[in-house]
PDBQT receptor file of N, H, CA, C and O in Angstrom, charges set to zero:
ATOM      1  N   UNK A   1      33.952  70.279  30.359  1.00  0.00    +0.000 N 
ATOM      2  CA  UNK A   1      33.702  71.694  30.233  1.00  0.00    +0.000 C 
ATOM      3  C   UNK A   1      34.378  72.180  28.948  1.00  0.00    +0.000 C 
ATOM      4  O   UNK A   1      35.478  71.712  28.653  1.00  0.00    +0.000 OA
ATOM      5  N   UNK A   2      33.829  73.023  28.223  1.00  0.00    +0.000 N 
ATOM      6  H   UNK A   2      32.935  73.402  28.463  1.00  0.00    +0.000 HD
ATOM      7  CA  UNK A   2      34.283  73.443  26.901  1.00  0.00    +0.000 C 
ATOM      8  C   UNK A   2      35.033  74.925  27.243  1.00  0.00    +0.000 C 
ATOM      9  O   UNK A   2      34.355  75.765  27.836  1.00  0.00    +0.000 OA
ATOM     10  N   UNK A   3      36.237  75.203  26.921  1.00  0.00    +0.000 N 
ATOM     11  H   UNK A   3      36.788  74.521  26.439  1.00  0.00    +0.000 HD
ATOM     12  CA  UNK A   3      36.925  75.904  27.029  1.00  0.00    +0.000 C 
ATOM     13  C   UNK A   3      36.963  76.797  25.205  1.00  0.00    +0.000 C 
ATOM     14  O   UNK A   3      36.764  76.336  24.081  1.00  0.00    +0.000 OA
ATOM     15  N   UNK A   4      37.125  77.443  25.431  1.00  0.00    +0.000 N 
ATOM     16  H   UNK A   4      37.287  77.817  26.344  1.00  0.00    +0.000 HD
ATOM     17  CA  UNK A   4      37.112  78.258  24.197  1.00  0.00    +0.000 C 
ATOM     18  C   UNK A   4      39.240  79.124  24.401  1.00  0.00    +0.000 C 
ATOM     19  O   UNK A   4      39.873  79.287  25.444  1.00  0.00    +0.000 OA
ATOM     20  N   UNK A   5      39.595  79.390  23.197  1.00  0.00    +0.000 N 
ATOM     21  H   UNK A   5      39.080  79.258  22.349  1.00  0.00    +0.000 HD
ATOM     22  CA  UNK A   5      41.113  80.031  23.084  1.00  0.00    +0.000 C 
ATOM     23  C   UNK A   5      40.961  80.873  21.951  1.00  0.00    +0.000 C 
ATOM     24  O   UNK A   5      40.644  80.307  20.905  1.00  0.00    +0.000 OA
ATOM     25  N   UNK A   6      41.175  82.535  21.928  1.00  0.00    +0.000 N 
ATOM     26  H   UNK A   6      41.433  82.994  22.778  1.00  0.00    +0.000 HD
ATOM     27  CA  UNK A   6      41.254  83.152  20.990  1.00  0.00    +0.000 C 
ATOM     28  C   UNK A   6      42.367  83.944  20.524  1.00  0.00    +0.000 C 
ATOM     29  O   UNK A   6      42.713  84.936  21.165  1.00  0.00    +0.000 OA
ATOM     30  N   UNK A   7      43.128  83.498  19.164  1.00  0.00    +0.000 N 
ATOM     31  H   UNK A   7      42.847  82.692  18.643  1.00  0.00    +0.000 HD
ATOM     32  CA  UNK A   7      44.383  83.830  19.190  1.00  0.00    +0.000 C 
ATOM     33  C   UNK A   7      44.344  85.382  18.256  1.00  0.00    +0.000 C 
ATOM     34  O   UNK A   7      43.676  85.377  17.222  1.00  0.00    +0.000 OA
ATOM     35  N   UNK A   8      44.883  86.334  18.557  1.00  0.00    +0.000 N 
ATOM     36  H   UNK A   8      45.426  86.338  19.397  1.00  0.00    +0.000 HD
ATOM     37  CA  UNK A   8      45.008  87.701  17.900  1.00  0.00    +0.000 C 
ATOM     38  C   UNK A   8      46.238  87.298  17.067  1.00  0.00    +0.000 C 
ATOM     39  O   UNK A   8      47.133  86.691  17.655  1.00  0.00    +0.000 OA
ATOM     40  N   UNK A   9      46.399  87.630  15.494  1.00  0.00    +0.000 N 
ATOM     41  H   UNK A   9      45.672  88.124  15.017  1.00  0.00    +0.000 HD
ATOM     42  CA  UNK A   9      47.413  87.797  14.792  1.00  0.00    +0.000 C 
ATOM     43  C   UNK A   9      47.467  89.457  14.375  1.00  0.00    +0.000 C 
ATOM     44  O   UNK A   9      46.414  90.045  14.127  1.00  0.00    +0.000 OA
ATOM     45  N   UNK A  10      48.274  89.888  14.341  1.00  0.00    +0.000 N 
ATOM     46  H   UNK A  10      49.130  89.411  14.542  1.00  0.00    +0.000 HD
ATOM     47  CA  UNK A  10      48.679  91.405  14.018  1.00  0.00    +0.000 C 
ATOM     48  C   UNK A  10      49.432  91.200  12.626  1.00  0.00    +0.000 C 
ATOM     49  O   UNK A  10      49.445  92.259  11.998  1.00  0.00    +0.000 OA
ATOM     50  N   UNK A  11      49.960  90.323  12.068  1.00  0.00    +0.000 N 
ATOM     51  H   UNK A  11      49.949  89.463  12.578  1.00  0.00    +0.000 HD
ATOM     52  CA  UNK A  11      50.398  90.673  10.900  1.00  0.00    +0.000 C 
ATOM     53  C   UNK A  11      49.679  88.527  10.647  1.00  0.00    +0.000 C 
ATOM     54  O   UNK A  11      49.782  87.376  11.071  1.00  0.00    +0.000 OA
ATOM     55  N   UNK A  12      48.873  89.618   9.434  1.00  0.00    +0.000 N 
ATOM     56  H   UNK A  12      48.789  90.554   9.090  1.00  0.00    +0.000 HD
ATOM     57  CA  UNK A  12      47.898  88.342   8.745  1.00  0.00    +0.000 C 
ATOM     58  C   UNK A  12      48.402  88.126   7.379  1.00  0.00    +0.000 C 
ATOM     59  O   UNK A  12      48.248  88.906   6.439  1.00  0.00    +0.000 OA
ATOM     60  N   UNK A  13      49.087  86.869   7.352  1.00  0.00    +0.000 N 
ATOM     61  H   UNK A  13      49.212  86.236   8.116  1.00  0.00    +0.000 HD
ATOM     62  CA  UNK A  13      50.112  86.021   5.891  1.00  0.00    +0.000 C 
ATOM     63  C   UNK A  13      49.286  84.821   5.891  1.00  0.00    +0.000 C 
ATOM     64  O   UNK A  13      48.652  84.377   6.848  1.00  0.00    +0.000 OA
ATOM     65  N   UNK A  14      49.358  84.386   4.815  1.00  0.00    +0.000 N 
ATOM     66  H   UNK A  14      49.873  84.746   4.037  1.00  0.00    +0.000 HD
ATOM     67  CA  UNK A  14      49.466  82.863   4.885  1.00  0.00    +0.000 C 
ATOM     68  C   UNK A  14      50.043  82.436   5.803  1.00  0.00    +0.000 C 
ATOM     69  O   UNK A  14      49.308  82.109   6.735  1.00  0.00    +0.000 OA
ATOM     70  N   UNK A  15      51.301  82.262   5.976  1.00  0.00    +0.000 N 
ATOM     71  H   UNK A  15      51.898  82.527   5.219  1.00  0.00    +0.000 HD
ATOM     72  CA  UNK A  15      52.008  81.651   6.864  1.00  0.00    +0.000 C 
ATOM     73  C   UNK A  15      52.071  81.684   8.782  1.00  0.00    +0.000 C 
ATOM     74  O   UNK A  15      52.421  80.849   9.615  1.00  0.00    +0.000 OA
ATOM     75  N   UNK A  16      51.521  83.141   8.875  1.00  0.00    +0.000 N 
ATOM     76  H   UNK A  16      51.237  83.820   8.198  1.00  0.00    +0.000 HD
ATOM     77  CA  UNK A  16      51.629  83.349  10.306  1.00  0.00    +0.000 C 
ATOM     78  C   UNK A  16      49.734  82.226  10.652  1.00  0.00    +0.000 C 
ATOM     79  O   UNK A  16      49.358  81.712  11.705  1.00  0.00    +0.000 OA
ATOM     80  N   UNK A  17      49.295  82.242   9.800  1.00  0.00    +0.000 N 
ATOM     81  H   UNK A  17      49.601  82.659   8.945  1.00  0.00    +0.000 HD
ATOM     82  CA  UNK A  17      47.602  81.489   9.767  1.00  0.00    +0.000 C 
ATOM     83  C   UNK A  17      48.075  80.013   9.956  1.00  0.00    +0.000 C 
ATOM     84  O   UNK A  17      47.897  79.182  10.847  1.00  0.00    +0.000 OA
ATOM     85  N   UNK A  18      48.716  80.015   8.825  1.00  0.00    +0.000 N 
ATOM     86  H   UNK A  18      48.861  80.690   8.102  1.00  0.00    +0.000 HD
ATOM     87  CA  UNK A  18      49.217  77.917   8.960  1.00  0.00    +0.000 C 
ATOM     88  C   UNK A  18      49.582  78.132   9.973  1.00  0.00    +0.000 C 
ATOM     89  O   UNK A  18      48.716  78.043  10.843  1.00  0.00    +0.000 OA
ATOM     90  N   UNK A  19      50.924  78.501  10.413  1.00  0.00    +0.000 N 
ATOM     91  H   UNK A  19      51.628  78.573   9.707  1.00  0.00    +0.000 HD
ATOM     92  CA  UNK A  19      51.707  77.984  11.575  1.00  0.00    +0.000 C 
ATOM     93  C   UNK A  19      51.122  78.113  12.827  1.00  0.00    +0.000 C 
ATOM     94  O   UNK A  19      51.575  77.478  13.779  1.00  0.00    +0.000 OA
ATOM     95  N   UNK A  20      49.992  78.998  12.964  1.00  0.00    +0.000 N 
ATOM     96  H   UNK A  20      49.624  79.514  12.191  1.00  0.00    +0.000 HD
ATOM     97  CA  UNK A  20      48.911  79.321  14.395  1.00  0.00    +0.000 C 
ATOM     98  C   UNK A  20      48.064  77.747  14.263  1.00  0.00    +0.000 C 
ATOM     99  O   UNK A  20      47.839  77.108  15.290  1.00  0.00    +0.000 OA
ATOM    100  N   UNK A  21      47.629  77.216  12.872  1.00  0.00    +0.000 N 
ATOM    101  H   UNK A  21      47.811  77.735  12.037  1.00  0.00    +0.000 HD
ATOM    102  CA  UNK A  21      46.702  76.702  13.300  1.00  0.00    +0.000 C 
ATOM    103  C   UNK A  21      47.363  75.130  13.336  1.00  0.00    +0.000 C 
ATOM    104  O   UNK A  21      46.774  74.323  14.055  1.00  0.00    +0.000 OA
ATOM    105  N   UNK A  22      48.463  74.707  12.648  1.00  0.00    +0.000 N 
ATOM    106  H   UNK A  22      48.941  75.363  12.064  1.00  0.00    +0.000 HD
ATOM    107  CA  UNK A  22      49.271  73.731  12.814  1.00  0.00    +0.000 C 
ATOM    108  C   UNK A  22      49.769  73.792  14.557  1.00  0.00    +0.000 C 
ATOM    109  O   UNK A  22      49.580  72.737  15.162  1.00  0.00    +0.000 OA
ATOM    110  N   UNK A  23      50.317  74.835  15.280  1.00  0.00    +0.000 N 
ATOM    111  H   UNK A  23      50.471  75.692  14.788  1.00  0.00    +0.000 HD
ATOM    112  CA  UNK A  23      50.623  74.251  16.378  1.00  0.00    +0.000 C 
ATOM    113  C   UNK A  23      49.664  74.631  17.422  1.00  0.00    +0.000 C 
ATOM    114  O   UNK A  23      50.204  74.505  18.521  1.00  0.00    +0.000 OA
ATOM    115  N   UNK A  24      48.379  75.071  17.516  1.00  0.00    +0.000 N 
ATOM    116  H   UNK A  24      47.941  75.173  16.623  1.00  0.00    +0.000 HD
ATOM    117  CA  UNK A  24      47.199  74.671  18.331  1.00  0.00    +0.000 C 
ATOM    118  C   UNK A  24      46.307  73.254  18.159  1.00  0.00    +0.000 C 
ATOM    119  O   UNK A  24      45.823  72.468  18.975  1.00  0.00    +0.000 OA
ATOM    120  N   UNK A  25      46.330  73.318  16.772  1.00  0.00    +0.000 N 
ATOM    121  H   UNK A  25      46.724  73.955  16.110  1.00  0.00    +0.000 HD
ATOM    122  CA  UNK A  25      45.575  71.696  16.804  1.00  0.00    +0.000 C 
ATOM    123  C   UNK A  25      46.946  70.638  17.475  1.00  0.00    +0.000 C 
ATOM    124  O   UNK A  25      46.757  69.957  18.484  1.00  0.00    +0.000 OA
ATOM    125  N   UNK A  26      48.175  70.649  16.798  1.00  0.00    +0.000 N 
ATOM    126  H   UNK A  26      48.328  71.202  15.979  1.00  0.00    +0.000 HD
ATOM    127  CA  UNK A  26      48.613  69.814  17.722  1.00  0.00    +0.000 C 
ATOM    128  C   UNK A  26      48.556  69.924  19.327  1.00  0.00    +0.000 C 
ATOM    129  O   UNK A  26      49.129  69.034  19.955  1.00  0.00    +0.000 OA
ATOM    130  N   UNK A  27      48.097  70.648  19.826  1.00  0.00    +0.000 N 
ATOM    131  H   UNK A  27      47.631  71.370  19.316  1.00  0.00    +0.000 HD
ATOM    132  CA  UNK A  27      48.335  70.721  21.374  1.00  0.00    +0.000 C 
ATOM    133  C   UNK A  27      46.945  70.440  21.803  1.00  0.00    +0.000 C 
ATOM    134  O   UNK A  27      46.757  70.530  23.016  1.00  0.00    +0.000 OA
ATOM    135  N   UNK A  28      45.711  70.050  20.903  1.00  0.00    +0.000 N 
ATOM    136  H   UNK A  28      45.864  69.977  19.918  1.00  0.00    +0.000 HD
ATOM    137  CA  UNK A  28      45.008  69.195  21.264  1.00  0.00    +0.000 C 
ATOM    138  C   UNK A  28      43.695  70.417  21.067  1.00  0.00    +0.000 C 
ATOM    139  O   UNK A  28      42.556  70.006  21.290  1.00  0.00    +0.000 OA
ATOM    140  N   UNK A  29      43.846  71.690  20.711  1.00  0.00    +0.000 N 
ATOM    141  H   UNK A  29      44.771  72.024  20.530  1.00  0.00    +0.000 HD
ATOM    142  CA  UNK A  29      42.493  72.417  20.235  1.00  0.00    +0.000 C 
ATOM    143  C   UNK A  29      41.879  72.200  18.509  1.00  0.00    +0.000 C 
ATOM    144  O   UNK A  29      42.402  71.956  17.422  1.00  0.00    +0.000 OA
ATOM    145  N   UNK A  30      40.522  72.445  19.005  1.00  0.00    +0.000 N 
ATOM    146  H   UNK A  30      40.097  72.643  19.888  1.00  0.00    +0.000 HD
ATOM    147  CA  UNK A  30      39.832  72.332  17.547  1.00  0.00    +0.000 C 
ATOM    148  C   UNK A  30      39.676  73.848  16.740  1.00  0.00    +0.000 C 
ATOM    149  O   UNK A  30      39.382  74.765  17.507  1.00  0.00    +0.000 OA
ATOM    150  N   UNK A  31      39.772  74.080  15.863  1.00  0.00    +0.000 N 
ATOM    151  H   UNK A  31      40.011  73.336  15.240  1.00  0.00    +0.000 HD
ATOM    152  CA  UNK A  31      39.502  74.799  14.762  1.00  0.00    +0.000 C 
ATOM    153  C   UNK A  31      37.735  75.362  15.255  1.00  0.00    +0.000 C 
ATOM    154  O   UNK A  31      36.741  74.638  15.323  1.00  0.00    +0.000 OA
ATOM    155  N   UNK A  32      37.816  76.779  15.524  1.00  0.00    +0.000 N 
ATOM    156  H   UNK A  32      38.623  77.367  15.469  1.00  0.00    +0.000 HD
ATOM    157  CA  UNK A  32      36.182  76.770  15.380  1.00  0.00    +0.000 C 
ATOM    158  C   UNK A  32      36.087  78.053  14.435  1.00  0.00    +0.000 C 
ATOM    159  O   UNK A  32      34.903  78.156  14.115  1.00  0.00    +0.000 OA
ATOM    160  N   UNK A  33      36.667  78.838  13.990  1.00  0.00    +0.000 N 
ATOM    161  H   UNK A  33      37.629  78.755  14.250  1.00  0.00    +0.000 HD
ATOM    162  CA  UNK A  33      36.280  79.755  13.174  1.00  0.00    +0.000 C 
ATOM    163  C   UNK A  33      37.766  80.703  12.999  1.00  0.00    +0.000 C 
ATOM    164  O   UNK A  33      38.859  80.532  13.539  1.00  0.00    +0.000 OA
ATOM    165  N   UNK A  34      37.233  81.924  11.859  1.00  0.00    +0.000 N 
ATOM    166  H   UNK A  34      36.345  82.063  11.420  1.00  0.00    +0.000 HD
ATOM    167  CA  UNK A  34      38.409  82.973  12.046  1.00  0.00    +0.000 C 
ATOM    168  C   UNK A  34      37.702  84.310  11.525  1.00  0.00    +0.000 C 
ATOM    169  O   UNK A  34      36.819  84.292  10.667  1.00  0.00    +0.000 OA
ATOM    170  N   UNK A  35      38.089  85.240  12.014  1.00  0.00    +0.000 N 
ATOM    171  H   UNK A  35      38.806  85.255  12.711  1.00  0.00    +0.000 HD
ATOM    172  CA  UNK A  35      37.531  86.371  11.885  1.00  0.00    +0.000 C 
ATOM    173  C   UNK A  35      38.398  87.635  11.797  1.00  0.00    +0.000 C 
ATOM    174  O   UNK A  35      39.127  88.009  12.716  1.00  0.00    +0.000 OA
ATOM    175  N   UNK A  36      38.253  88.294  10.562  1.00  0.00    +0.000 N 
ATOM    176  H   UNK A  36      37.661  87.990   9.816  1.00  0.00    +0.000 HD
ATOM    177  CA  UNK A  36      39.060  89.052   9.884  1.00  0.00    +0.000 C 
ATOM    178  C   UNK A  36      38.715  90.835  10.466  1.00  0.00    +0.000 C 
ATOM    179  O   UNK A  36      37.607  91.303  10.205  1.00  0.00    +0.000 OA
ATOM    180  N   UNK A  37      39.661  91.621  11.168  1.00  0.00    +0.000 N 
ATOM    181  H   UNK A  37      40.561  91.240  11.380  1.00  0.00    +0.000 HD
ATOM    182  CA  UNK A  37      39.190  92.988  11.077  1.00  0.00    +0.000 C 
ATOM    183  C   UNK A  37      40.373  93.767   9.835  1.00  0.00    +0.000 C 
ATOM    184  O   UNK A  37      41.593  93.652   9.713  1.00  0.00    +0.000 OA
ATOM    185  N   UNK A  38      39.188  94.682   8.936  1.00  0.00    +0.000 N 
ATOM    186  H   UNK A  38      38.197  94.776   9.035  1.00  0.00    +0.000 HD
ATOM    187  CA  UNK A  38      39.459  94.834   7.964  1.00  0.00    +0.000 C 
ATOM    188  C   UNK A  38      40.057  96.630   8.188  1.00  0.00    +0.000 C 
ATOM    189  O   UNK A  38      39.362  97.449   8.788  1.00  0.00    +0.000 OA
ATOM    190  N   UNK A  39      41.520  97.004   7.547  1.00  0.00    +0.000 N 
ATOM    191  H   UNK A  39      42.085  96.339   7.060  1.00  0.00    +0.000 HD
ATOM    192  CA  UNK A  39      41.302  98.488   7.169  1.00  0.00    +0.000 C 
ATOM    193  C   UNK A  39      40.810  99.113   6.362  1.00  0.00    +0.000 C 
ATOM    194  O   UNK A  39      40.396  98.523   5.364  1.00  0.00    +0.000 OA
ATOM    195  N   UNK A  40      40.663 100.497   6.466  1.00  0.00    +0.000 N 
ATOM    196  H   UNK A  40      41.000 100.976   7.277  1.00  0.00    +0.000 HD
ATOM    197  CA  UNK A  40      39.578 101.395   5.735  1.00  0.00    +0.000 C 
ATOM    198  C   UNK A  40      40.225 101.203   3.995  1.00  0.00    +0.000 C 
ATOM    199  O   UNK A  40      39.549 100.748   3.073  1.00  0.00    +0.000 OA
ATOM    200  N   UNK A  41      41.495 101.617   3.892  1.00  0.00    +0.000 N 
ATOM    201  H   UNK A  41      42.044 101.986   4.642  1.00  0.00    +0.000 HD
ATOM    202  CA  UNK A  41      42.300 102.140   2.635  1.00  0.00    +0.000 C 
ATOM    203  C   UNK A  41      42.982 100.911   1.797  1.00  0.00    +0.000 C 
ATOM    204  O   UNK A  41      43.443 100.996   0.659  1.00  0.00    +0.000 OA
ATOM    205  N   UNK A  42      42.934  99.641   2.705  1.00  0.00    +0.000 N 
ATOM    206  H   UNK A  42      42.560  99.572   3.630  1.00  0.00    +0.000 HD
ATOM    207  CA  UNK A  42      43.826  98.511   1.982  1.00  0.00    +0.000 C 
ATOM    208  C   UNK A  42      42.483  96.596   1.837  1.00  0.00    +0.000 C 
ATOM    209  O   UNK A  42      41.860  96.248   2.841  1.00  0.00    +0.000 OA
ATOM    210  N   UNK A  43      42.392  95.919   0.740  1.00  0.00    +0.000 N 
ATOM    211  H   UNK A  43      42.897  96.201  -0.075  1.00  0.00    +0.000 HD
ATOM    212  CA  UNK A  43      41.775  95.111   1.012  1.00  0.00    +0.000 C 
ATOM    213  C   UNK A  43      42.505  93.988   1.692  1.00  0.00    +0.000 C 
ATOM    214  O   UNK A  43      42.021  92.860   1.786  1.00  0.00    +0.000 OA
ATOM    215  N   UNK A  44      43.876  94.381   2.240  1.00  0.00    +0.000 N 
ATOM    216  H   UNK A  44      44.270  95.297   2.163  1.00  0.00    +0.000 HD
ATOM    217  CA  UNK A  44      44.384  93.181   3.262  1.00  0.00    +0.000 C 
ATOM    218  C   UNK A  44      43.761  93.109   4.788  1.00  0.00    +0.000 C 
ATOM    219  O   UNK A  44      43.904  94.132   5.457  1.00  0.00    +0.000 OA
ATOM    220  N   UNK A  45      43.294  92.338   5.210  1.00  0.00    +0.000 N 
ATOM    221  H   UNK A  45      43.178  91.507   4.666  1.00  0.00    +0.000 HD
ATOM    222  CA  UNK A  45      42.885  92.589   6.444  1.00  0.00    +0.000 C 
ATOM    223  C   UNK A  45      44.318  93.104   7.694  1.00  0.00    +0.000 C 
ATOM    224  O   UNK A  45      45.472  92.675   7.699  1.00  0.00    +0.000 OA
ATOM    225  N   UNK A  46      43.764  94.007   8.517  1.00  0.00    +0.000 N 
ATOM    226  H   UNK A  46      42.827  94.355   8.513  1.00  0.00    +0.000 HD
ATOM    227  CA  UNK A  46      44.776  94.742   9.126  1.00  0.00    +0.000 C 
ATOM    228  C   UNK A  46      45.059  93.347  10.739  1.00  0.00    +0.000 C 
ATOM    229  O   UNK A  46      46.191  93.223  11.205  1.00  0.00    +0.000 OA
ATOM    230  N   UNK A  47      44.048  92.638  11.222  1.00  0.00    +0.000 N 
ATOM    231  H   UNK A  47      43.128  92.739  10.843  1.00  0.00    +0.000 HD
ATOM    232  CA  UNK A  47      44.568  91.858  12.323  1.00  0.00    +0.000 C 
ATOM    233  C   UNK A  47      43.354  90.211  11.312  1.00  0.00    +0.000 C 
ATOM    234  O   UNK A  47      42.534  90.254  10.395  1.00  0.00    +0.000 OA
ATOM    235  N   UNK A  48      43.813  89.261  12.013  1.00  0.00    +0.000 N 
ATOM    236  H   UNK A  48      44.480  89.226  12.758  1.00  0.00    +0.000 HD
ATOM    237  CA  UNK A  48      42.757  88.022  12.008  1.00  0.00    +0.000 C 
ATOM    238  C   UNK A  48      42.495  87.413  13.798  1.00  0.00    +0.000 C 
ATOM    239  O   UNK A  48      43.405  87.168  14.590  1.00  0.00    +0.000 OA
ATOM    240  N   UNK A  49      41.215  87.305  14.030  1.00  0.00    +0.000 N 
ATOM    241  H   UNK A  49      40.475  87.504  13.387  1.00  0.00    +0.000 HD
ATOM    242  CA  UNK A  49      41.446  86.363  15.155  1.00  0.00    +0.000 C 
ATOM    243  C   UNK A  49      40.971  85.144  14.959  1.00  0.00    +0.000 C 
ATOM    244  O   UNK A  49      39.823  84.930  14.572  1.00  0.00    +0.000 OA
ATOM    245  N   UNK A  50      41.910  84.167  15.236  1.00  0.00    +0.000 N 
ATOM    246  H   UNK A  50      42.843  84.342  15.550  1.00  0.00    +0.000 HD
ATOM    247  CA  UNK A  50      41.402  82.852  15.220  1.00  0.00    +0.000 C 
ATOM    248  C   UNK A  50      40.580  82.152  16.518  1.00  0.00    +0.000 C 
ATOM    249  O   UNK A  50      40.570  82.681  17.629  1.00  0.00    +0.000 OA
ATOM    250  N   UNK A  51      39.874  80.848  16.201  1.00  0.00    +0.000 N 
ATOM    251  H   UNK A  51      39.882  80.418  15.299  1.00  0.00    +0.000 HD
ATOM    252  CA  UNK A  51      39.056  80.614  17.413  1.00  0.00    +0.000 C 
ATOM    253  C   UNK A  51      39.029  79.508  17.883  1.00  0.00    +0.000 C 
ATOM    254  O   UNK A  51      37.995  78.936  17.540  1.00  0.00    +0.000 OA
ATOM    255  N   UNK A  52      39.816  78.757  18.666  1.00  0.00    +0.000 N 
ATOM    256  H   UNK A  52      40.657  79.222  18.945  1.00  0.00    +0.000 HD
ATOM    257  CA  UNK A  52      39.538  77.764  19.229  1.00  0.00    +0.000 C 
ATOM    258  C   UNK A  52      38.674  76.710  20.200  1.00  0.00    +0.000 C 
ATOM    259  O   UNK A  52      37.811  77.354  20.796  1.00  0.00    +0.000 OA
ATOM    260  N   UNK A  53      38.657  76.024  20.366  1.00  0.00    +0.000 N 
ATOM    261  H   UNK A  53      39.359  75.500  19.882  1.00  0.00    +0.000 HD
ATOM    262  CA  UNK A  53      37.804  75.356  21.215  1.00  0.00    +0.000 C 
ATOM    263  C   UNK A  53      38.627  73.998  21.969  1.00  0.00    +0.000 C 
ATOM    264  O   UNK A  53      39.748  73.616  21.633  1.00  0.00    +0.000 OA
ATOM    265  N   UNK A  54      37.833  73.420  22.993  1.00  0.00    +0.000 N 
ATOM    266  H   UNK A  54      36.923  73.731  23.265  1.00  0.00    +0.000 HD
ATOM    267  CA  UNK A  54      38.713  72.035  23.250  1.00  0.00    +0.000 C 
ATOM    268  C   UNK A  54      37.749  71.822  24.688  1.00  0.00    +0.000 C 
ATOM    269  O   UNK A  54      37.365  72.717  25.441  1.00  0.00    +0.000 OA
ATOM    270  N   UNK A  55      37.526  70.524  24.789  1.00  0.00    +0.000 N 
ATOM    271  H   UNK A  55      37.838  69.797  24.177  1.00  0.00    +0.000 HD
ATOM    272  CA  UNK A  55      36.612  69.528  25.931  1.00  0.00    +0.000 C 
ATOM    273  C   UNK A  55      38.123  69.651  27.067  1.00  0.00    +0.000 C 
ATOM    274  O   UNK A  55      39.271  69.355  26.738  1.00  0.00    +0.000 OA
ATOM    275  N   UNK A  56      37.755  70.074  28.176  1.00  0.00    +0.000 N 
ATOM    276  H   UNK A  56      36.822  70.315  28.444  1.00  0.00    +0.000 HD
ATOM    277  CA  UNK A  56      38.522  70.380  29.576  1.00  0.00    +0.000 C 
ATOM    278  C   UNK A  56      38.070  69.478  30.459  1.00  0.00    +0.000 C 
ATOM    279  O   UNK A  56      36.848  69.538  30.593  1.00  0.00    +0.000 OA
ATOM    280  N   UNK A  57      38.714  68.496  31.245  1.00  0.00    +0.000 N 
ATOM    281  H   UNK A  57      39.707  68.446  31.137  1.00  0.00    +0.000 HD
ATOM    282  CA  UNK A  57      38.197  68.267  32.237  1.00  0.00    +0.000 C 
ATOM    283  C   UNK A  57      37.730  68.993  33.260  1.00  0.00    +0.000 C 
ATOM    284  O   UNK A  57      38.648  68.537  33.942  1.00  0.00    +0.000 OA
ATOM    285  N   UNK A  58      36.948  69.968  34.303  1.00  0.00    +0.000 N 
ATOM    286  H   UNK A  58      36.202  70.338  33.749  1.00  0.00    +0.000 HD
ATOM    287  CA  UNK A  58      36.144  70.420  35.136  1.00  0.00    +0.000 C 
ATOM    288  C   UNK A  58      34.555  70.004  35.627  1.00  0.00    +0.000 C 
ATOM    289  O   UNK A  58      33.768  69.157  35.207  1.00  0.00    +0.000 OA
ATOM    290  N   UNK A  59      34.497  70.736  36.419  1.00  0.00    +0.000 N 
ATOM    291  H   UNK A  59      35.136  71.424  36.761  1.00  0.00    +0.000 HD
ATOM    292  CA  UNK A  59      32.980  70.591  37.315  1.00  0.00    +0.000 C 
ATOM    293  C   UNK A  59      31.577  70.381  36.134  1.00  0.00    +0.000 C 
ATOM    294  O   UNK A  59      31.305  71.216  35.272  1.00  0.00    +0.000 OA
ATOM    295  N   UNK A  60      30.974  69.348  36.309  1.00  0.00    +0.000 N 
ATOM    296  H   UNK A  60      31.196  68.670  37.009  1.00  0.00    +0.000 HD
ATOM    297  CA  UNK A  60      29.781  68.759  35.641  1.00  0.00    +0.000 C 
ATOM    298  C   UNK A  60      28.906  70.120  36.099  1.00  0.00    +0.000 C 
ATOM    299  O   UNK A  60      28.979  70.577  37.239  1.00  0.00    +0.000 OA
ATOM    300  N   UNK A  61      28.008  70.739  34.965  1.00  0.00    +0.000 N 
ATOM    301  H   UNK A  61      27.949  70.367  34.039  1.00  0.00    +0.000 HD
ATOM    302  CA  UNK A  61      27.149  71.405  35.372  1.00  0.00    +0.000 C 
ATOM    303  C   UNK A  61      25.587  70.728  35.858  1.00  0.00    +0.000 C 
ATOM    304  O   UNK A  61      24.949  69.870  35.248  1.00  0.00    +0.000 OA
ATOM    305  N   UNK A  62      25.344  71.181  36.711  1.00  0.00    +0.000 N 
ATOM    306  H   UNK A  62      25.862  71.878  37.206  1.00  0.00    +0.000 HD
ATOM    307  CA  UNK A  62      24.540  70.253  37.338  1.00  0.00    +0.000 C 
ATOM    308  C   UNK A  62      23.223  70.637  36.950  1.00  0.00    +0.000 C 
ATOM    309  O   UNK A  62      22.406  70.380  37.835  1.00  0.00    +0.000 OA
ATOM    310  N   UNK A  63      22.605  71.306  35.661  1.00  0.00    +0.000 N 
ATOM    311  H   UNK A  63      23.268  71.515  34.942  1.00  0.00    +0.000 HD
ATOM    312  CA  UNK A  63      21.593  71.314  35.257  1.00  0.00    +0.000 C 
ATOM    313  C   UNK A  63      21.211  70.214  34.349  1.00  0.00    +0.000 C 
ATOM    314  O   UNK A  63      20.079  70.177  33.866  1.00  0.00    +0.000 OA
TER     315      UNK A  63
């Protein structure tokens, strides 16, 4: 079963990005995207959410 994990950052650096995505891939999630919400007055983005993914063991869908 594919599980999906979406992480909210409130203060978007370089660094708070590496260190989110350095210690989710080690804990065994994949990288699936990132998505920036932007403020009106500044071109820094005001939050990022990142997007994970990862194969779960659970119930076979039976279609």
């Amino acid at each position: 079963m594919l599980t999906y994990r979406v992480i909210e950052l409130s203060t978007v650096t370089e660094e708070t990005i590496q260190d989110t995505l350095n210690e989710l891939t080690a804990q065994g999630w994949n990288y699936d995207g990132m998505q920036f919400a932007m403020r009106d007055a500044s071109r820094r983005p005001a939050m990022a959410f990142l997007l994970f993914t990862r194969d779960e063991p659970g119930e076979s869908d039976p279609s």
